[in-house]
C-alpha positions in Angstrom: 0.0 0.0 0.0 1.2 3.3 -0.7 1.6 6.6 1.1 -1.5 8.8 1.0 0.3 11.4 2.4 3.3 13.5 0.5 6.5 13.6 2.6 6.2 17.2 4.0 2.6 16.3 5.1 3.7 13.1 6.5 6.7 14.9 9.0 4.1 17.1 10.1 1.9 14.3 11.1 4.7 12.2 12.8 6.0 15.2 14.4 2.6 16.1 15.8 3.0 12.3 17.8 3.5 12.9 21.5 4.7 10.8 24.5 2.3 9.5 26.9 4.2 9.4 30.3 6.3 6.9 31.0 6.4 3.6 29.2 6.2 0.4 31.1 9.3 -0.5 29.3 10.8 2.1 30.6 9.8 2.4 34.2 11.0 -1.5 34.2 14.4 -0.8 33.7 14.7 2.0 35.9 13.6 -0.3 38.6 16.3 -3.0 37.4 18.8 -0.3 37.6 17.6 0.4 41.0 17.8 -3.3 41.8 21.1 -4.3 40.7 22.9 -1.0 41.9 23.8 0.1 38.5 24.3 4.0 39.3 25.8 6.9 37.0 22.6 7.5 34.4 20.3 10.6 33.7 17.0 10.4 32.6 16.1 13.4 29.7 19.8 14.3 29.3 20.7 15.3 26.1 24.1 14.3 23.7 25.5 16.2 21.4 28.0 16.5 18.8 29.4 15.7 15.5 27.3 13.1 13.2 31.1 12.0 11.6 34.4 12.6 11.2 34.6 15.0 8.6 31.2 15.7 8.4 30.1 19.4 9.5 26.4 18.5 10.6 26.1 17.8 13.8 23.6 15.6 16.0 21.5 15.8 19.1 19.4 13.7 20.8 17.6 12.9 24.0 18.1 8.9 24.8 15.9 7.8 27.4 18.7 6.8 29.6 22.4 8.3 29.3 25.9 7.3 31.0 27.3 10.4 30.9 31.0 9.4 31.7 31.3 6.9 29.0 28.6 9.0 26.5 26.1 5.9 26.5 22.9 5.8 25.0 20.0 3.8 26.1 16.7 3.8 24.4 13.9 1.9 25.4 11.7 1.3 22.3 8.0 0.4 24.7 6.2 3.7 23.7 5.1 2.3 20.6 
């Protein structure tokens, strides 16, 4: 089936999505953090910097969970 949107239409619909609170995904693995004693994330902190060597665009995004010493990502994918 195709798109019966055209692509500008289409980011304007996707971008319009929202969060709903906290995933149960999410909320999980806090608590299995919590458990196991794993300390040293943020919630909501944002990374930023180049998107490659050589490249002059640069990136930034907002993981659900970040390890800021060692610049780790997590994202949970349970809002979907």
């Amino acid at each position: 089936m195709t798109d019966i949107f055209i692509r500008r239409k289409r980011s304007a619909v996707m971008s319009a999505l929202r969060s709903r609170g906290h995933a149960a995904t999410e909320v999980r693995l806090l608590a299995l953090f919590r458990i196991h004693g794993i300390t040293g994330w943020r919630r909501g902190a944002t990374l930023r910097g180049p998107a490659s060597p050589g490249s002059a665009r640069s990136f930034r995004v907002k993981p659900d969970f970040v390890f800021r010493p060692h610049r780790l990502a997590v994202f949970v994918d349970g809002g979907f």
